[in-house]
Structures are given as C-alpha cells and as structure tokens.
Gaussian input, Z-matrix of N, CA and C with variables (Angstrom, degrees):
# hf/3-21g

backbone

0 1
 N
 C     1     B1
 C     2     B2     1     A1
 N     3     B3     2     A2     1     D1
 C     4     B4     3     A3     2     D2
 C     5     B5     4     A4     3     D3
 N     6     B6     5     A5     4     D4
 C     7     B7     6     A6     5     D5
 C     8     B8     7     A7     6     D6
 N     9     B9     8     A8     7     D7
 C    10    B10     9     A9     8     D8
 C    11    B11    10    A10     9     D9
 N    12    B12    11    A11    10    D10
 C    13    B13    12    A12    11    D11
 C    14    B14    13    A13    12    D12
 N    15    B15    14    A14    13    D13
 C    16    B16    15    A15    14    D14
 C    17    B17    16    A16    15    D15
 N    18    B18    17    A17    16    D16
 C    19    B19    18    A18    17    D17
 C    20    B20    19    A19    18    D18
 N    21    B21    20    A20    19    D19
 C    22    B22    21    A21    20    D20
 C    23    B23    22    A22    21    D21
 N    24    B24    23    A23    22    D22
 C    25    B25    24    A24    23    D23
 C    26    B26    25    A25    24    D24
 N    27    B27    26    A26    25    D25
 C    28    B28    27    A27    26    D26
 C    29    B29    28    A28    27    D27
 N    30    B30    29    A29    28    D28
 C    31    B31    30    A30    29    D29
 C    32    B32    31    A31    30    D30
 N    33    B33    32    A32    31    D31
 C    34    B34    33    A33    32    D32
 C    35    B35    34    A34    33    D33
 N    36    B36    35    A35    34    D34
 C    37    B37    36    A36    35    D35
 C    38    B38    37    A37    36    D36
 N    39    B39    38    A38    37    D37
 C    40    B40    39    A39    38    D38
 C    41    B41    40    A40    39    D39
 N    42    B42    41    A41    40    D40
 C    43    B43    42    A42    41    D41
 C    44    B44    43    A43    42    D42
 N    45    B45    44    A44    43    D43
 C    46    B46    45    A45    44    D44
 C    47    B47    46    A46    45    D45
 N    48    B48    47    A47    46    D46
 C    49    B49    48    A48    47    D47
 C    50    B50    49    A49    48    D48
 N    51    B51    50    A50    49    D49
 C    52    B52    51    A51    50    D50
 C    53    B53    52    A52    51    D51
 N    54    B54    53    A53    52    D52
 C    55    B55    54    A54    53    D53
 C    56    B56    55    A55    54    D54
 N    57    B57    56    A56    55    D55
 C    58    B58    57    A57    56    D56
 C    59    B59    58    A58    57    D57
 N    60    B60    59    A59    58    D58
 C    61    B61    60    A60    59    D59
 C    62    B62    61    A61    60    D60
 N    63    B63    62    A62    61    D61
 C    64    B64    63    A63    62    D62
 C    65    B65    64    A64    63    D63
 N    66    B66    65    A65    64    D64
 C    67    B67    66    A66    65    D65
 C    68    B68    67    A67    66    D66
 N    69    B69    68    A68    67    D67
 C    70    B70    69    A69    68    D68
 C    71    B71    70    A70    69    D69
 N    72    B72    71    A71    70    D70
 C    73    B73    72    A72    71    D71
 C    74    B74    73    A73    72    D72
 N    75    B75    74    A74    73    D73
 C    76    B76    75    A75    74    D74
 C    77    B77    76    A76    75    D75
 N    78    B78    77    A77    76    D76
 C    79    B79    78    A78    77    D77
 C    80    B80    79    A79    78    D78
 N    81    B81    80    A80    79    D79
 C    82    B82    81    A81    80    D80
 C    83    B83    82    A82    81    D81
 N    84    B84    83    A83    82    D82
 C    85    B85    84    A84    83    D83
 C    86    B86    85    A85    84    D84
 N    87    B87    86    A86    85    D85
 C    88    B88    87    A87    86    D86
 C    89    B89    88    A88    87    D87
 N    90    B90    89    A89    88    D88
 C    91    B91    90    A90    89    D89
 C    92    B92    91    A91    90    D90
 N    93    B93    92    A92    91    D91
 C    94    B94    93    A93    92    D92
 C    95    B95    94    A94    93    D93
 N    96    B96    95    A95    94    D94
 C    97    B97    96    A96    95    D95
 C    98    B98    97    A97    96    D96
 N    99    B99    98    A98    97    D97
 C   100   B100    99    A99    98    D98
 C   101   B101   100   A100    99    D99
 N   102   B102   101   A101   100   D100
 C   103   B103   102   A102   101   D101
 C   104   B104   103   A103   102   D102
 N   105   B105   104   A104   103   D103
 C   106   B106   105   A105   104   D104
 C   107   B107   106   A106   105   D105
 N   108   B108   107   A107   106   D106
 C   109   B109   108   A108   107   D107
 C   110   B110   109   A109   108   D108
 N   111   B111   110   A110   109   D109
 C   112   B112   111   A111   110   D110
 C   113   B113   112   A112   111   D111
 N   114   B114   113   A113   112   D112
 C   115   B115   114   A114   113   D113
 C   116   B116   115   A115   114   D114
 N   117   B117   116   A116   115   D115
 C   118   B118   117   A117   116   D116
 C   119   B119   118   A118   117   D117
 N   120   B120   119   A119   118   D118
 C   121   B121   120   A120   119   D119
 C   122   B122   121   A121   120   D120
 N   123   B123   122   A122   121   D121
 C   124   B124   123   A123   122   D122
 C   125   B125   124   A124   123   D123
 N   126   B126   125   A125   124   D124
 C   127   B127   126   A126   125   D125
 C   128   B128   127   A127   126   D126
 N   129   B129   128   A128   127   D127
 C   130   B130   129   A129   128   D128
 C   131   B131   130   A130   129   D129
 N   132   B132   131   A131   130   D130
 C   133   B133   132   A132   131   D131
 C   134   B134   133   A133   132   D132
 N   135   B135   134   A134   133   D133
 C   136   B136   135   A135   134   D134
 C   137   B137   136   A136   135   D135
 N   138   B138   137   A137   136   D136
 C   139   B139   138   A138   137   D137
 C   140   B140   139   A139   138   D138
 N   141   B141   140   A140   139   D139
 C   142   B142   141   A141   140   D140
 C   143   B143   142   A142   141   D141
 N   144   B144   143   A143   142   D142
 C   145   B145   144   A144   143   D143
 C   146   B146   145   A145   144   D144
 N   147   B147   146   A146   145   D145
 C   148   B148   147   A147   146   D146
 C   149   B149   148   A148   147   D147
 N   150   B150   149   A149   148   D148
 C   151   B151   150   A150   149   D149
 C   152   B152   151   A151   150   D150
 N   153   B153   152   A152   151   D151
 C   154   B154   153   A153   152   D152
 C   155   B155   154   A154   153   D153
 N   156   B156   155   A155   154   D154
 C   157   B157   156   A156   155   D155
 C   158   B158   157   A157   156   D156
 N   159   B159   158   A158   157   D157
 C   160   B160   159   A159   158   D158
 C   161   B161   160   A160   159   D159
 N   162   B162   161   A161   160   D160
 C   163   B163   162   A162   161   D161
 C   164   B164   163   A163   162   D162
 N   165   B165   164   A164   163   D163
 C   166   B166   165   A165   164   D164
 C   167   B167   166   A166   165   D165
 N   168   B168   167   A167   166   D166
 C   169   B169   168   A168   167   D167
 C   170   B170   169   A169   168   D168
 N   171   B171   170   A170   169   D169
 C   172   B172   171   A171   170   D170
 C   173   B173   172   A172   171   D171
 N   174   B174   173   A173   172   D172
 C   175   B175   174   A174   173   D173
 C   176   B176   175   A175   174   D174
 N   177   B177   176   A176   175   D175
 C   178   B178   177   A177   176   D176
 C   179   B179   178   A178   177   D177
 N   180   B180   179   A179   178   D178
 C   181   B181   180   A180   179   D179
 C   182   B182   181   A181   180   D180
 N   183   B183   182   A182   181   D181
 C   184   B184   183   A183   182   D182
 C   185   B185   184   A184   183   D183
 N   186   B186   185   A185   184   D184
 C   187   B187   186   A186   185   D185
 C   188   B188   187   A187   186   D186
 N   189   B189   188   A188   187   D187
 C   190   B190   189   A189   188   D188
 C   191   B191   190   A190   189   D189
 N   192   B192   191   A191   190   D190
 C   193   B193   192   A192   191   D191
 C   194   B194   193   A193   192   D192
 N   195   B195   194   A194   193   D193
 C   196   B196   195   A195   194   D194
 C   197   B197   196   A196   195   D195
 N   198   B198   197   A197   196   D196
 C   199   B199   198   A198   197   D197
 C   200   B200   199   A199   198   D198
 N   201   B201   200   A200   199   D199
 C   202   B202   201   A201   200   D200
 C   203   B203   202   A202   201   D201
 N   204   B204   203   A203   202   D202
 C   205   B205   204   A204   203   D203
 C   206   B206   205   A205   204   D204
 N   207   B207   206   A206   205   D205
 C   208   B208   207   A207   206   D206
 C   209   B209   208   A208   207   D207
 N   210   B210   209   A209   208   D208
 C   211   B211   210   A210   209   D209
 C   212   B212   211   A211   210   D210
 N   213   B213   212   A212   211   D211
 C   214   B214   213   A213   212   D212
 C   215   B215   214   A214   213   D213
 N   216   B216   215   A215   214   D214
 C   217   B217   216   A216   215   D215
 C   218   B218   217   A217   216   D216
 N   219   B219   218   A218   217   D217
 C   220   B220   219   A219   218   D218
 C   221   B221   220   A220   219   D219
 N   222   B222   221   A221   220   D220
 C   223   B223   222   A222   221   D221
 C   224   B224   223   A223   222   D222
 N   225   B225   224   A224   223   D223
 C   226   B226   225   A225   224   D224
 C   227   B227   226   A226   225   D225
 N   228   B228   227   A227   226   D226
 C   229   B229   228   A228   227   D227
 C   230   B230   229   A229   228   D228
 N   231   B231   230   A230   229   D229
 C   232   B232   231   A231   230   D230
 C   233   B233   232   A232   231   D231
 N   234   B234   233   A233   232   D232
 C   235   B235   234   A234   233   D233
 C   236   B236   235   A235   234   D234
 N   237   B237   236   A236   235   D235
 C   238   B238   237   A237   236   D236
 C   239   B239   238   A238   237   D237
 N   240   B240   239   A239   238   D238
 C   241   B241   240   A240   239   D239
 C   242   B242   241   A241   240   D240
 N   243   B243   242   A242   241   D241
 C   244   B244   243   A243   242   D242
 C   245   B245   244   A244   243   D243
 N   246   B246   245   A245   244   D244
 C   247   B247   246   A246   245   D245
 C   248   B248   247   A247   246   D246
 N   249   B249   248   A248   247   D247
 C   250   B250   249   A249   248   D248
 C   251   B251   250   A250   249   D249
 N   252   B252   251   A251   250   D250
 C   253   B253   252   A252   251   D251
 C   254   B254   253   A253   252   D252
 N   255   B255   254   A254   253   D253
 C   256   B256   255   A255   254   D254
 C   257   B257   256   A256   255   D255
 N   258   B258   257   A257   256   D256
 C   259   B259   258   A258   257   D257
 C   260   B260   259   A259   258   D258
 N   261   B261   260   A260   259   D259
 C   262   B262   261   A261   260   D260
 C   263   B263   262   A262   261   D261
 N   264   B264   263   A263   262   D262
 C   265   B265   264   A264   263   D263
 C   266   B266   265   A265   264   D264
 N   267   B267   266   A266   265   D265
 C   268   B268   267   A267   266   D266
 C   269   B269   268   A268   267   D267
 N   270   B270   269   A269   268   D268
 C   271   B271   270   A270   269   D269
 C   272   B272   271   A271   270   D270
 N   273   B273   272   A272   271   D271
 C   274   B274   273   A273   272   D272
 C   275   B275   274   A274   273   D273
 N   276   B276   275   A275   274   D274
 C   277   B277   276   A276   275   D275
 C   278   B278   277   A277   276   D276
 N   279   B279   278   A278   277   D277
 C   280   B280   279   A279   278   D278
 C   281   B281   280   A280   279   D279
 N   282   B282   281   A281   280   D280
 C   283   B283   282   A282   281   D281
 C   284   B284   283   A283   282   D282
 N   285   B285   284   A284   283   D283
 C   286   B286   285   A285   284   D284
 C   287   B287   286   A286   285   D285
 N   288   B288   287   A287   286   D286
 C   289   B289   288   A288   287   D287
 C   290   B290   289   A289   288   D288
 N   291   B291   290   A290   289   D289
 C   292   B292   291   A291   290   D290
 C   293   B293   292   A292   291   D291
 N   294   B294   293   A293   292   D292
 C   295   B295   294   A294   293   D293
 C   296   B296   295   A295   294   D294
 N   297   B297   296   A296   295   D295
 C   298   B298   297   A297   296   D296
 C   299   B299   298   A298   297   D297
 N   300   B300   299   A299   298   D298
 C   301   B301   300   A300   299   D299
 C   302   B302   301   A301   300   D300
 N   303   B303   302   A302   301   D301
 C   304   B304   303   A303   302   D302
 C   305   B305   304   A304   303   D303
 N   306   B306   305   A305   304   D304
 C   307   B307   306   A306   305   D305
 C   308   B308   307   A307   306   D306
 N   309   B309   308   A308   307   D307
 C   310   B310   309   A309   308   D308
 C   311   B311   310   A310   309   D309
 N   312   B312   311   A311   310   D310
 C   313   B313   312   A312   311   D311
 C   314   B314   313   A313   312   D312

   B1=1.4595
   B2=1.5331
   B3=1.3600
   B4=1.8749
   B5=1.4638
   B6=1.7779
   B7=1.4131
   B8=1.8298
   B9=0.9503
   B10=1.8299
   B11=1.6965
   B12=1.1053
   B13=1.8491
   B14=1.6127
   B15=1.4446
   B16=1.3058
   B17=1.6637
   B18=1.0789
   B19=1.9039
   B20=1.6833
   B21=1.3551
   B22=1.1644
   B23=1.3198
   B24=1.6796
   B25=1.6654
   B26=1.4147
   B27=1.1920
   B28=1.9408
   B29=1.8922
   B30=1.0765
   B31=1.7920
   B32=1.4792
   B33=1.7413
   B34=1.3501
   B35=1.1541
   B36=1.1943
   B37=1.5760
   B38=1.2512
   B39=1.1735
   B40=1.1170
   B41=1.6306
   B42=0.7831
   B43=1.4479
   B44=1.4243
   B45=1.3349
   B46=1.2887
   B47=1.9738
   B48=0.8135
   B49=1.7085
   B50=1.6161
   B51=1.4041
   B52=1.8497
   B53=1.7453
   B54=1.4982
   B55=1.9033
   B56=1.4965
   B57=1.3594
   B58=1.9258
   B59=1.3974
   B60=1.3081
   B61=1.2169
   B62=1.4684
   B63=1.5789
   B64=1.4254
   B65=1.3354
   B66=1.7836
   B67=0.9903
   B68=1.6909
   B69=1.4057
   B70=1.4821
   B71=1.3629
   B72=1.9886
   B73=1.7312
   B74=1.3666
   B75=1.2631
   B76=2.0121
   B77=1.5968
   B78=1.9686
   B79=0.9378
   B80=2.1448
   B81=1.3598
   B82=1.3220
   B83=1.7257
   B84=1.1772
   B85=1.6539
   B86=1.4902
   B87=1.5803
   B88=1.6706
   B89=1.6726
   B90=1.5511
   B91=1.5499
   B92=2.1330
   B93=1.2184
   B94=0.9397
   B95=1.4198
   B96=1.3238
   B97=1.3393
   B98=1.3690
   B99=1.1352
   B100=1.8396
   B101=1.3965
   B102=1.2906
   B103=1.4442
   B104=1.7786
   B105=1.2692
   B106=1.9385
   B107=1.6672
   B108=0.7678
   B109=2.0041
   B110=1.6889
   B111=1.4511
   B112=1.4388
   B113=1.4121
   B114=1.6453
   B115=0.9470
   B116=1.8337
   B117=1.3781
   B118=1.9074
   B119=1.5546
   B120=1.4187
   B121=1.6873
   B122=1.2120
   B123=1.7082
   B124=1.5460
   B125=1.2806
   B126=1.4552
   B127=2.2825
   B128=1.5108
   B129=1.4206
   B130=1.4773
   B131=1.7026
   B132=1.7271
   B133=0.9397
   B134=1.9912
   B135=1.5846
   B136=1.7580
   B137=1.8376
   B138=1.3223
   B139=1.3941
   B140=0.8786
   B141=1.7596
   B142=1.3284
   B143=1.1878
   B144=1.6060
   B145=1.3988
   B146=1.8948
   B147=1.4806
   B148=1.5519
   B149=1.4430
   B150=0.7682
   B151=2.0429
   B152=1.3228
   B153=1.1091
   B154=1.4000
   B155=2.0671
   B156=0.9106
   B157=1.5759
   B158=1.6594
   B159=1.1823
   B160=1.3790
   B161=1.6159
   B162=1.0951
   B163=1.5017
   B164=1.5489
   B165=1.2564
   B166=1.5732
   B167=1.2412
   B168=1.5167
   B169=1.8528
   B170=1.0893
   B171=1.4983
   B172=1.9219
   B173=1.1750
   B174=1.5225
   B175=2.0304
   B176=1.0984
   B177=1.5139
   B178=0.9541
   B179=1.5377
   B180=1.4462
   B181=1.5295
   B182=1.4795
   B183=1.1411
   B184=1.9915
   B185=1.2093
   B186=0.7372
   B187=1.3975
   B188=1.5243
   B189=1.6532
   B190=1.2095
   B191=1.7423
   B192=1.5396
   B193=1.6549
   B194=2.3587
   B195=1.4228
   B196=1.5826
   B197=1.7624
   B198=1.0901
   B199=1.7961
   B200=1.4127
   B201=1.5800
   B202=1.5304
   B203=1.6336
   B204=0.9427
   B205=1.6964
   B206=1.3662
   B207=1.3861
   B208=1.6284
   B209=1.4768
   B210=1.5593
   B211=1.8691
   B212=1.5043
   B213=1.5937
   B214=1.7370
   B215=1.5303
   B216=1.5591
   B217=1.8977
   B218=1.3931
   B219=1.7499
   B220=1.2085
   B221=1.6045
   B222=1.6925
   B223=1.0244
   B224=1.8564
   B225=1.1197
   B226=1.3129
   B227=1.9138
   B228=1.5249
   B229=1.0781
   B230=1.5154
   B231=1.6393
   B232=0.9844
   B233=1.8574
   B234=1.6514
   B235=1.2730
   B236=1.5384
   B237=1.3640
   B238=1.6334
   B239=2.0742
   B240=1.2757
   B241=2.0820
   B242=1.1509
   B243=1.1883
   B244=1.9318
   B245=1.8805
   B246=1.1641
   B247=2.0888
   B248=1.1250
   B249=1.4721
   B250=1.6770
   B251=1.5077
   B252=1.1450
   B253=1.5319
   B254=1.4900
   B255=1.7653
   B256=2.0354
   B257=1.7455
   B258=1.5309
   B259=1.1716
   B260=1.5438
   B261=1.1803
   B262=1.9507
   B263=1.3228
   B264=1.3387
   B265=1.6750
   B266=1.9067
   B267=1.3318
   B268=1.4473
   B269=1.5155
   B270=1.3419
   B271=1.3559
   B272=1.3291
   B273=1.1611
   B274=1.5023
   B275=1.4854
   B276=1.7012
   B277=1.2706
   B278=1.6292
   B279=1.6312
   B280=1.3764
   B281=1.7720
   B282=1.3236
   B283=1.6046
   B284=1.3568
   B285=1.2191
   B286=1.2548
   B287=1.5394
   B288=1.3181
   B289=1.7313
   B290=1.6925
   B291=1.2119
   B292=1.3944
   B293=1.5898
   B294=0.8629
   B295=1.6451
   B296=2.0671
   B297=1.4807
   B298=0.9252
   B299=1.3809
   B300=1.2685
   B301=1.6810
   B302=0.9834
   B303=1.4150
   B304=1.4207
   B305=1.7516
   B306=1.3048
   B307=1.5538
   B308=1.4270
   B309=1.2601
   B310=1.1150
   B311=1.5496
   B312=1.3712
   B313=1.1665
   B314=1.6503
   A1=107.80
   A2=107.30
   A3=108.58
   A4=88.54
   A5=92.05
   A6=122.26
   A7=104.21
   A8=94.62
   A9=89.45
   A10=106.68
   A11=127.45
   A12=115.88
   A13=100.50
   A14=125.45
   A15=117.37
   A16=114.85
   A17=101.11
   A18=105.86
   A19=93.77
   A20=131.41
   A21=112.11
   A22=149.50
   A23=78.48
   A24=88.82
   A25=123.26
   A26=103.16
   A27=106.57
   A28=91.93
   A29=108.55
   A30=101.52
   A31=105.53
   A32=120.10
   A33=116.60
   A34=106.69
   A35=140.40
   A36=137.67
   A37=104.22
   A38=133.24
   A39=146.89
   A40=105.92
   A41=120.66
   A42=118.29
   A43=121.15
   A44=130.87
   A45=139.21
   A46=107.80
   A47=119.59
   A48=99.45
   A49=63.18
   A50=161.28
   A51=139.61
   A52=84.04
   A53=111.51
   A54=126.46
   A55=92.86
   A56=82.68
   A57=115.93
   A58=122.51
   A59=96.69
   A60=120.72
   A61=114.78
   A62=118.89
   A63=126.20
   A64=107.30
   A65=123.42
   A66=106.21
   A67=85.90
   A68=131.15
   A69=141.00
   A70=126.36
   A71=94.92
   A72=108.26
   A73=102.75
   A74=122.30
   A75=125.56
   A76=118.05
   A77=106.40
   A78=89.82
   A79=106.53
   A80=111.82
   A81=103.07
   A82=101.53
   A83=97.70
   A84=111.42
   A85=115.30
   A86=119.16
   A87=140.68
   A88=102.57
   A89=107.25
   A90=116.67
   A91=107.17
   A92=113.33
   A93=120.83
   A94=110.61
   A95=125.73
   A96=120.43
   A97=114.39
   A98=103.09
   A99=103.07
   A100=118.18
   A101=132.26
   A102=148.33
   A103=100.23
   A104=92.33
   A105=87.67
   A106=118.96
   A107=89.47
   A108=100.61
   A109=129.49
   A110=100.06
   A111=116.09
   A112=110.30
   A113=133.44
   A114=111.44
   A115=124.71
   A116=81.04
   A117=86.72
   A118=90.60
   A119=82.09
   A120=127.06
   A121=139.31
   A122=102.34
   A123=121.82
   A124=105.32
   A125=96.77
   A126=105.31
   A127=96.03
   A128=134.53
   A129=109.64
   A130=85.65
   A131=133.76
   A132=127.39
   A133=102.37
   A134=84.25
   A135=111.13
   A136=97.94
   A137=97.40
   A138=113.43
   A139=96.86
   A140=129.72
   A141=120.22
   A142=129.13
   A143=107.23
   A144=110.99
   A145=117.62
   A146=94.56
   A147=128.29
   A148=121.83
   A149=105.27
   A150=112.31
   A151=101.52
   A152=121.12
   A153=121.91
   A154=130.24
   A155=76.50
   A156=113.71
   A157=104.06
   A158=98.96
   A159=110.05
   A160=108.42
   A161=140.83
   A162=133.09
   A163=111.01
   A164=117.16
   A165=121.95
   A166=129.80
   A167=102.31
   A168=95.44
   A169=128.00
   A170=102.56
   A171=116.85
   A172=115.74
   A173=112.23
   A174=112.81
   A175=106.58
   A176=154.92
   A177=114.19
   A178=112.01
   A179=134.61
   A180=132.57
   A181=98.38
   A182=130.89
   A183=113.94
   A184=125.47
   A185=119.09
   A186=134.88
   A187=126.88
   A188=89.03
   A189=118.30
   A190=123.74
   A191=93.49
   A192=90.30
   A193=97.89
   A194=98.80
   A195=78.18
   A196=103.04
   A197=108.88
   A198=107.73
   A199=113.75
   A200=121.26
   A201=119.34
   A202=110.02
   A203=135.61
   A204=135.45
   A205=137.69
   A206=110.76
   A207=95.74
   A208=101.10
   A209=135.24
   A210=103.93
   A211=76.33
   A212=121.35
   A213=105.06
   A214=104.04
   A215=99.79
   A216=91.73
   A217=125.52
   A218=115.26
   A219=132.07
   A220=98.62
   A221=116.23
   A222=100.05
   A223=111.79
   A224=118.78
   A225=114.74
   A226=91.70
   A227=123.39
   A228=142.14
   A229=87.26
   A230=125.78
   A231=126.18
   A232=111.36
   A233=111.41
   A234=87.58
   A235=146.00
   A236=99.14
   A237=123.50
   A238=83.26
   A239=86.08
   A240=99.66
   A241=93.52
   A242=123.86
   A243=135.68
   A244=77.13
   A245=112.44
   A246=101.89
   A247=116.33
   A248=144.86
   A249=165.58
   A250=82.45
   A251=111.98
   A252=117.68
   A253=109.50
   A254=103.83
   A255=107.51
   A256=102.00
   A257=134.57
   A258=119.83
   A259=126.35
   A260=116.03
   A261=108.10
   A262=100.16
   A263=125.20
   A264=119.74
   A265=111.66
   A266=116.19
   A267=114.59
   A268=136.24
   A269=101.49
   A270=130.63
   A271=120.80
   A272=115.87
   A273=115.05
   A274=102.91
   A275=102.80
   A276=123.69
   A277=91.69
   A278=115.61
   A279=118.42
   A280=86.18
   A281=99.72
   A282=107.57
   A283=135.85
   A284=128.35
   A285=111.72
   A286=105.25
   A287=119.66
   A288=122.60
   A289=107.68
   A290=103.14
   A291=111.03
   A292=116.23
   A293=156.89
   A294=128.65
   A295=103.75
   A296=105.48
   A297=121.79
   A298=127.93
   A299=135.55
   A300=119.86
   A301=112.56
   A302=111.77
   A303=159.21
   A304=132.56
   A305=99.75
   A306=94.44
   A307=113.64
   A308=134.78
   A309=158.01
   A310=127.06
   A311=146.91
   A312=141.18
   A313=105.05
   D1=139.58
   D2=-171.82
   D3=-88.57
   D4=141.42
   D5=167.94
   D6=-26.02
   D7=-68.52
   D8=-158.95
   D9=-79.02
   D10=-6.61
   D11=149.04
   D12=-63.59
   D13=-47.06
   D14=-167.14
   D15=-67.18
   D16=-23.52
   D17=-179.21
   D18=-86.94
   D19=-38.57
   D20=171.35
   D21=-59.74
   D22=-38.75
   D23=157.20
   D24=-71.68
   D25=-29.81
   D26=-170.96
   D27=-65.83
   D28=-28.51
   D29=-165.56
   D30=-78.52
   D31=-46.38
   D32=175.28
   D33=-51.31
   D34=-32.97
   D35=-169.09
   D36=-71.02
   D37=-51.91
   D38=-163.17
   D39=-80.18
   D40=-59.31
   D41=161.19
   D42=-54.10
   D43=-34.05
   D44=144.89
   D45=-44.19
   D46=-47.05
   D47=-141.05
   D48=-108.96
   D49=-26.90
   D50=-156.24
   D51=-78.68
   D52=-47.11
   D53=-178.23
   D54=-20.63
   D55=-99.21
   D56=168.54
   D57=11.42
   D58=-68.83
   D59=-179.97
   D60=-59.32
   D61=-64.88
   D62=-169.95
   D63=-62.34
   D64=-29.99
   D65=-154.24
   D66=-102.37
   D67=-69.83
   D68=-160.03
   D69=-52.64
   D70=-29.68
   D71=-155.48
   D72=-101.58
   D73=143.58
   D74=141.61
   D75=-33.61
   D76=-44.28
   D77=177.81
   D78=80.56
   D79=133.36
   D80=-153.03
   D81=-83.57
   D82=157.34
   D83=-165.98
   D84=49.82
   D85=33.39
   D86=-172.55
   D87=33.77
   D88=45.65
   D89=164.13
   D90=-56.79
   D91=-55.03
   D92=-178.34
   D93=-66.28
   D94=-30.60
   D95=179.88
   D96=-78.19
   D97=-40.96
   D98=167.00
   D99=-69.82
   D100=-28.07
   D101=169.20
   D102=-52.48
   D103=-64.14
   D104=177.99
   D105=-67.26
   D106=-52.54
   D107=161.06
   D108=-32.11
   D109=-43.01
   D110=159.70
   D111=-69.70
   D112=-57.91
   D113=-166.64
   D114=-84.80
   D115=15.57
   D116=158.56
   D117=65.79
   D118=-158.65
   D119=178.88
   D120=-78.21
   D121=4.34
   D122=-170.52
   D123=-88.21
   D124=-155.86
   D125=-174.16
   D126=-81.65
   D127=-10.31
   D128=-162.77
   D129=-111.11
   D130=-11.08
   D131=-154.57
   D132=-89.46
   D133=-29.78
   D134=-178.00
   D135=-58.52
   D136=-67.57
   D137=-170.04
   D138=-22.88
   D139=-77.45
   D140=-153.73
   D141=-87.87
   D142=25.43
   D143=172.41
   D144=-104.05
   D145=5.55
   D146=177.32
   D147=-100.35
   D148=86.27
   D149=178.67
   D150=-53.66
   D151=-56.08
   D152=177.49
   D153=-57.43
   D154=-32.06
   D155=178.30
   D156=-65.84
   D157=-85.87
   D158=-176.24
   D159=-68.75
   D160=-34.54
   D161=167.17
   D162=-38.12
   D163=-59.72
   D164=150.08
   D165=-10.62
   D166=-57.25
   D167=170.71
   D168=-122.65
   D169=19.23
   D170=153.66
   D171=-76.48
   D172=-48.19
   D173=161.00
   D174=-54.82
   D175=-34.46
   D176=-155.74
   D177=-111.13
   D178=44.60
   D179=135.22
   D180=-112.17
   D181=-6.11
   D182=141.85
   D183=-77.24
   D184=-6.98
   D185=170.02
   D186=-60.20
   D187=-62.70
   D188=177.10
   D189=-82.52
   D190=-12.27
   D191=173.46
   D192=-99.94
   D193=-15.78
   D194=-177.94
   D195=-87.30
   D196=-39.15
   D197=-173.13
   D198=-49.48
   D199=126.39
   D200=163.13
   D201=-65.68
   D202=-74.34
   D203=164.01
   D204=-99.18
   D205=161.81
   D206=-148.96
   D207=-62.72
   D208=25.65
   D209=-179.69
   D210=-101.83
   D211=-30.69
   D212=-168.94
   D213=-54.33
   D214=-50.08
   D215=-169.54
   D216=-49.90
   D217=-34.26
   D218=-169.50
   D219=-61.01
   D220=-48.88
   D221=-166.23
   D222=-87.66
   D223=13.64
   D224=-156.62
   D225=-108.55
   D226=-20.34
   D227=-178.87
   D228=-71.75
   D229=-88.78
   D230=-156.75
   D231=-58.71
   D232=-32.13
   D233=167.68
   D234=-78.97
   D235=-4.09
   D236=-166.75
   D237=-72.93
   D238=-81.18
   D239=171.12
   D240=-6.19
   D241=-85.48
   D242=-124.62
   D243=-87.04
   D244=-63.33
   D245=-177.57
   D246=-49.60
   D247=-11.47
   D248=-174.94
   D249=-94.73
   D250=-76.15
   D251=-164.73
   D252=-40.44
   D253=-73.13
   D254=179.07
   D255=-47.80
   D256=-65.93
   D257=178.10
   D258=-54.69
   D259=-14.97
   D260=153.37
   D261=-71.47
   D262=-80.50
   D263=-170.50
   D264=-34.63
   D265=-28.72
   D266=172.75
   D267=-89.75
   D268=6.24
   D269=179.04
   D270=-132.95
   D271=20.28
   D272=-179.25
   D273=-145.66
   D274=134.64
   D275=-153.05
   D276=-85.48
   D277=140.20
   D278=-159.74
   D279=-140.73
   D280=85.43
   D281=152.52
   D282=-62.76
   D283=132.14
   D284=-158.44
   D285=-77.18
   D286=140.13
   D287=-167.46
   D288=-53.06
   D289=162.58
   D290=-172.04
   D291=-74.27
   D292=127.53
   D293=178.52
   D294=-78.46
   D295=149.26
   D296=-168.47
   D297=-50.11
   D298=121.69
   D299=175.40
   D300=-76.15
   D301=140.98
   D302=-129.10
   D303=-161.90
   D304=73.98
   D305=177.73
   D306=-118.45
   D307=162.10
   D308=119.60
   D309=-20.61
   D310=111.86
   D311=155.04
   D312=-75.76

C-alpha cells in the first residue's frame, strides 16, 4: 500500500474516532461529558452535538498539516469530513424509526 493511501487512511480514522468521541462519548472519568456541559447552549456547545458539524473542523488542522498547497489541503479537509462522515453512517446502528403515537379519545 503507497505511503500516502496509508496516511490517509490513518487521518480519516483519526478524525473519525477524535469526532466520535467529542460528540457521542462521556469520554473517560465523563471528562468529555462535563467538557460539553460547560459549553452550554452556545455555537461551540451545538457543535459538538453535530458529527457532521464538528468532523469539519477536526479535518481541518489535519488537513492542513498533510496538504503540500492550499488545493491539496482544501481537498484533504473536505475528504477527511465526508470519510468521517461515510464511516459514522457505517458504524452506526440505524433502527428503523418508531411510527408515531396515536390514540383516539
């Protein structure tokens, strides 16, 4: 396998599982849960309740340390994202939705 599939992959992962973490996990001794907890209800508190969101700006200082010039970085940002992104959608258990409750008086 050539060097730079192997750093790519090592980075989607990594950008995948730092995601993961901030947004899904407690995080050990619920460091992360208290970490999100502090930042409330604001733009950084939202962020990390967004996988999608925040994958965005976890690629992008990997991004910026693998790209030689800015079109490599541009694209190495958006592809790290979107590979974070398909490996959440491929790892996450998708029950089929509930149908709505529904009664009668």
């Amino acid at each position: 396998m050539p060097a730079i599939i192997f750093r790519f992959v090592l980075a989607v992962l990594a950008v995948w599982r730092l995601t993961h973490l901030l947004s899904k996990e407690d995080g050990p001794f619920d460091l992360v849960y208290h970490f999100r907890r502090r930042l409330g209800e604001g733009f950084f508190g939202r962020l990390l309740d967004c996988f999608y969101c925040l994958s965005i700006w976890i690629a992008l200082p990997i991004a910026l340390w693998l790209g030689i010039d800015w079109k490599e970085k541009v694209l190495y940002w958006l592809a790290l994202s979107g590979a974070a992104c398909l490996l959440e959608q491929g790892t996450t258990k998708n029950d089929p939705p509930k149908p709505p409750e529904y009664s009668e008086d």
